[in-house]
C-alpha positions in Angstrom: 7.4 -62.4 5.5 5.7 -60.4 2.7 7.6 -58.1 0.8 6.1 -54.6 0.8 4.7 -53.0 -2.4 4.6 -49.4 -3.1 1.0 -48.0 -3.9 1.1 -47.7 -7.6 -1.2 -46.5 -9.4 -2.2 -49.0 -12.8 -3.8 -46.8 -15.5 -5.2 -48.1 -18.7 -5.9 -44.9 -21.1 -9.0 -46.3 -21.6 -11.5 -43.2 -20.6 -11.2 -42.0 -24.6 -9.2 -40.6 -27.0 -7.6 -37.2 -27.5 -5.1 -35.2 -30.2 -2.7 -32.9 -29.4 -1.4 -30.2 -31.7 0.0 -26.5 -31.6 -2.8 -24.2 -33.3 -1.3 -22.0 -36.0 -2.8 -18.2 -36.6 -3.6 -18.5 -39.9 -6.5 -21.1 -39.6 -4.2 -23.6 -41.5 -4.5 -27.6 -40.9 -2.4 -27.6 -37.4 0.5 -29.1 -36.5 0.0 -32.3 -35.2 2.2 -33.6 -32.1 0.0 -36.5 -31.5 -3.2 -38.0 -32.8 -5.5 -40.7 -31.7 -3.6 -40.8 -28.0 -5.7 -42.5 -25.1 -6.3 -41.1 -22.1 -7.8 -41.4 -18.5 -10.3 -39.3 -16.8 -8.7 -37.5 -13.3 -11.3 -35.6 -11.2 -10.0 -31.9 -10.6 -9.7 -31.3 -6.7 -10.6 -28.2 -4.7 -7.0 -27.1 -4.8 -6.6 -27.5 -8.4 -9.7 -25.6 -9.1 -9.1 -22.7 -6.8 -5.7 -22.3 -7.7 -6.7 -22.1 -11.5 -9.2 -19.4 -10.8 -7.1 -17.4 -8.4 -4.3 -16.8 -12.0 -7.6 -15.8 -13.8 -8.0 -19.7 -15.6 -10.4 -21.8 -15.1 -10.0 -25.7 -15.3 -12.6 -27.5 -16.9 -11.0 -30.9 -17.5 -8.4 -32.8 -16.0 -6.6 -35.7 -18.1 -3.8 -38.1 -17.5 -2.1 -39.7 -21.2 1.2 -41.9 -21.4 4.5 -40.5 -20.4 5.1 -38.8 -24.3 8.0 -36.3 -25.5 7.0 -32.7 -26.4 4.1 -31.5 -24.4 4.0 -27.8 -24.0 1.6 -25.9 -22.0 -0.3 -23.6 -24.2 -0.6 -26.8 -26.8 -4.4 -27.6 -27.9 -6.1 -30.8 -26.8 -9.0 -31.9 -29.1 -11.6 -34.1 -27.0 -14.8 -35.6 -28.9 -14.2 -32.4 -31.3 -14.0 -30.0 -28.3 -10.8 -27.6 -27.9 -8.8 -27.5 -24.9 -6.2 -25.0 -24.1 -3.0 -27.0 -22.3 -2.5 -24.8 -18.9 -0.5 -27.3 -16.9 1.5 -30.7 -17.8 2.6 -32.1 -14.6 5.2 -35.6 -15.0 4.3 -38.9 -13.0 6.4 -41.5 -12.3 4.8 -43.1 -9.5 2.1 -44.6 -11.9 2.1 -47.5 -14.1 2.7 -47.1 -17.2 4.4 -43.4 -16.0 2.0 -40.8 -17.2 1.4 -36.5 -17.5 -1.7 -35.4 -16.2 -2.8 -32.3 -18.1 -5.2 -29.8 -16.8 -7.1 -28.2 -18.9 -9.4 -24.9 -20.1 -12.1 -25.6 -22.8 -11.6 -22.6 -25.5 -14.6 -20.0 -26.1 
């Protein structure tokens, strides 16, 4: 008999490479909580999307990186020299490495 295995998921971090950093107001070098951190790409559902909009924010990327210490919403994610604004850091266990998807809104 073949033992059962639950669906994990296997991610890689692969996709690219992101920093994460809380912006200070005085336009001085920011303070870095992670830098060169890989990442995978998620694809942000209906639900997500809608839900984001109906709180006045509006999603434009979803990401999932390692399982790290620290993450705060309201932290900035720097993508290929775009800035993110972290709205929502949700915990996974069920994945493999364990990971924290991160949804987030590109700043104007």
């Amino acid at each position: 008999m073949k033992p059962k295995v639950n669906n994990i998921e296997f991610i890689a971090f692969a996709d690219g490479i992101c920093d994460i950093y809380i912006q200070n107001d005085d336009n001085v070098e920011p303070n870095y909580k992670y830098k060169r951190l890989g990442f995978s790409k998620k694809i942000l559902s209906y639900n997500r999307y809608f839900a984001s909009n109906s709180v006045n924010s509006k999603i434009s990327k979803v990401i999932s990186i390692p399982l790290v210490s620290g993450i705060d919403a309201h932290d900035t994610v720097k993508i290929d020299n775009v800035e993110y604004d972290l709205i929502l850091a949700q915990e996974i266990y069920i994945s493999n490495p364990p990971s924290i998807i991160l949804s987030l809104e590109k700043k104007e």
